[in-house]
C-alpha positions in Angstrom: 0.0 0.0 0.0 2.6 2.3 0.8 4.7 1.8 -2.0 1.3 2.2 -4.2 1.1 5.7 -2.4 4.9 6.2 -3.2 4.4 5.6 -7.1 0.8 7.9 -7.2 3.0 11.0 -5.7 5.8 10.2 -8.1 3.1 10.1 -10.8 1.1 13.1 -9.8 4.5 15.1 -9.3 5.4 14.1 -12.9 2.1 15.3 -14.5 2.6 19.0 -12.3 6.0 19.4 -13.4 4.8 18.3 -16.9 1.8 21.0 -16.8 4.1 24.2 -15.2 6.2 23.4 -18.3 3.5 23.3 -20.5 1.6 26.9 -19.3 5.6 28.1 -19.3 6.4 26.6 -22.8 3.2 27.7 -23.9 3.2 31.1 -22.9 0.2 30.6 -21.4 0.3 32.2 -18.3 -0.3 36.5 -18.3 2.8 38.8 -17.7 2.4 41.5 -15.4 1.7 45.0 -16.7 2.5 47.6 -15.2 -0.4 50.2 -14.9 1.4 53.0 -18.1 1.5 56.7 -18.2 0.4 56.9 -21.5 3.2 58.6 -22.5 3.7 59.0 -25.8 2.7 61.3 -29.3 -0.5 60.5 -31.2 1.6 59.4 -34.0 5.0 57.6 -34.2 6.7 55.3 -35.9 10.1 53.4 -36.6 11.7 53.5 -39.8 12.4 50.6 -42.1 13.9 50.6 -45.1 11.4 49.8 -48.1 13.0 48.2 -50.1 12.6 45.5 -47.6 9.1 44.8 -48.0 9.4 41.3 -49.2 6.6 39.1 -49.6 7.3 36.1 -47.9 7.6 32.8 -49.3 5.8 29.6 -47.3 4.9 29.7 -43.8 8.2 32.2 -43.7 6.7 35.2 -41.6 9.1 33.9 -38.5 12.3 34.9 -40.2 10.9 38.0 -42.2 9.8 39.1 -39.1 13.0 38.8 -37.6 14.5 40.8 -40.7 12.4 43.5 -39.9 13.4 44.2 -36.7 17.0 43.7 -37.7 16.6 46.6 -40.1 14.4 48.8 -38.3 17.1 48.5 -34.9 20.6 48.0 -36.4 20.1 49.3 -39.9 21.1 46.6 -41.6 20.2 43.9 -44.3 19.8 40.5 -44.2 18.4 38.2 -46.6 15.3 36.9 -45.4 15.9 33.7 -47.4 19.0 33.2 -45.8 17.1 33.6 -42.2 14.7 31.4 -43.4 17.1 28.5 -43.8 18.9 29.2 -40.0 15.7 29.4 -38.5 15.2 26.3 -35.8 12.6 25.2 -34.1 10.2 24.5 -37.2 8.0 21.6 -37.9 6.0 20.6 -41.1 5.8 22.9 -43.5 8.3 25.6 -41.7 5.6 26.2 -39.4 8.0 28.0 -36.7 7.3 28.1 -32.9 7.7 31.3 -31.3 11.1 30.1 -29.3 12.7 29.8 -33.2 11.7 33.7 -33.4 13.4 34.6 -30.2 16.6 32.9 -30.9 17.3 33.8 -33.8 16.8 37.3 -33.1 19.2 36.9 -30.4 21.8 35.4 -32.8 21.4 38.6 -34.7 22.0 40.5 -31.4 18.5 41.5 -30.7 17.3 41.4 -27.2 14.2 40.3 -26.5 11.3 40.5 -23.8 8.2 38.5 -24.1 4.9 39.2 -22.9 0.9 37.9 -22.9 -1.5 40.5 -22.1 -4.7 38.5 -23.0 -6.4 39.7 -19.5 -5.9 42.9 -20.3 -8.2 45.1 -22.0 -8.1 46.4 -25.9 -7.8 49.9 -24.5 -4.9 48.2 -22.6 -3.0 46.2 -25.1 -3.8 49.2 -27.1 -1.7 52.2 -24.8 0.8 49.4 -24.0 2.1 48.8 -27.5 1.8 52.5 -28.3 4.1 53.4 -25.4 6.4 50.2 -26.3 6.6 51.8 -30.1 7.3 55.0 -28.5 10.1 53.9 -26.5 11.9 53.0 -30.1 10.9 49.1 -29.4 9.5 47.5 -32.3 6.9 44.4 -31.3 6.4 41.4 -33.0 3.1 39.9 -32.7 1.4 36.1 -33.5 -2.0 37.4 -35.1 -4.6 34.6 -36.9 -5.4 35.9 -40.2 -7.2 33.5 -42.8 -7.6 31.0 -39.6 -3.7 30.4 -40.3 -1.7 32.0 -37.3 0.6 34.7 -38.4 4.0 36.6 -37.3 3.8 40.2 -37.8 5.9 43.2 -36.7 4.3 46.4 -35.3 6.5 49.9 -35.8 4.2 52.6 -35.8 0.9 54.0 -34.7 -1.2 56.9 -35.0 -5.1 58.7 -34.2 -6.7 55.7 -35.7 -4.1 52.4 -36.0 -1.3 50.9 -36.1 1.2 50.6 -39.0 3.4 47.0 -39.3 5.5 45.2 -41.5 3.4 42.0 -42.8 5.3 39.6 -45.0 2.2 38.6 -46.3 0.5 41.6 -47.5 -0.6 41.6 -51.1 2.2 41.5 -53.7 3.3 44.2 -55.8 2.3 43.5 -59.4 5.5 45.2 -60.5 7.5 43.3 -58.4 6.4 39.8 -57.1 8.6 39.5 -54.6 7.8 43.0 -53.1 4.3 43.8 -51.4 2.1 47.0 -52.1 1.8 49.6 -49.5 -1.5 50.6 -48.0 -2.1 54.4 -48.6 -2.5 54.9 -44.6 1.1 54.3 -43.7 3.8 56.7 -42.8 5.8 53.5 -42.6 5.6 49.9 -42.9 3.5 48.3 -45.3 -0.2 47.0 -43.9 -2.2 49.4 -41.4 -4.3 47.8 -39.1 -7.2 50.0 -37.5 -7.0 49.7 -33.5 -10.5 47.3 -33.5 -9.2 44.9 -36.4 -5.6 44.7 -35.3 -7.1 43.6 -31.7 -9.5 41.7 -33.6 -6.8 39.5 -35.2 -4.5 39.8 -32.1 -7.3 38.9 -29.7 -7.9 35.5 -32.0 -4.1 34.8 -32.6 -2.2 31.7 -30.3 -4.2 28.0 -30.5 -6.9 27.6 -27.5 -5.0 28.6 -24.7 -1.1 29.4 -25.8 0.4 31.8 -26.9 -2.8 34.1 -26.3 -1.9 37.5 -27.0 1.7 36.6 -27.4 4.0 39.5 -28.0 8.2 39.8 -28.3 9.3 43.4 -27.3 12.8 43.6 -29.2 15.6 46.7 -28.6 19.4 46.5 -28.3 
């Protein structure tokens, strides 16, 4: 009886340690926010350099993202392509997991900060990436868009939305490998009104991870 005892605990310990992992792993469980001062303009952005507006190739949005924020923080170039092939953590169809985005983009001397805000409000999640932006921090985000789920990086804002880079964006019909540019942006290449960013934000992660899932990058 006792050692039947002995073998339960073992077995319930297991499946705790096993869970904390997963919520961990999974991002799953929210990051503390502290209340902001809403400090910052009512319109601001980051630059990137356009001629980086790529339109991504398969299930590639990890590694364009990561170009993005390479560009917009260090001012330099790298080949998305070449990203795309030293990007680890991937599964079937390059389908990356958010781990894969962090490391590479501290292989590329990015530093990193990840958060989950999905208890906080939009008008929350809202004034916190504004004030992030504002503090020259771009944000990459995992949004679901055509029920697929979908890296994009956030470097601007202003009265009305927010302005990102989005590797999948509509290509140009100039240039196929080049994306157009919505008329709304200042910079980047998609704009986003505040309620169908959140919209997309608010839907992005699968069931309970990665809800609301953000990487706050800066050097």
């Amino acid at each position: 009886m006792k050692k039947r005892k002995i073998v339960l605990n073992s077995i319930l310990i297991v499946l705790a340690v096993f869970v904390i992992f997963l919520l961990c792993f999974g991002r799953a469980i929210p990051s503390f926010i502290p209340k902001g001062n809403n400090l910052f303009y009512d319109s601001y952005y980051l630059k990137m350099d356009k001629n980086l507006f790529y339109r991504q190739t398969l299930n590639n949005c990890g590694p364009y993202s990561v170009m993005a924020v390479i560009n917009i923080l260090r001012d330099e170039e790298k080949a998305p392509e070449i990203l795309s092939k030293q990007m680890k953590w991937r599964i079937y169809k390059n389908l990356t997991f958010p781990q894969g985005v962090v490391n590479q983009l501290h292989e590329n001397g990015i530093k990193t900060k990840e958060y989950v805000l999905k208890t906080k409000s939009n008008e929350d999640k809202i004034n916190w990436i504004k004030e992030t932006v504002f503090q020259k921090k771009p944000i990459i985000c995992l949004i679901k868009i055509h029920h697929v789920l979908h890296y994009v990086t956030i470097l601007g804002y202003d009265e009305n939305g927010f302005m990102l880079y989005d590797s999948m964006q509509e290509k140009n019909s100039e240039n196929q490998r080049k994306t157009i540019i919505d008329k709304e942006c200042k910079e980047g290449n998609r704009y986003y009104t505040y309620d169908e960013f959140m919209k997309l934000w608010n839907d992005g992660g699968y069931k309970l991870f990665f809800r609301n899932w953000a990487i706050v990058c800066s050097l």
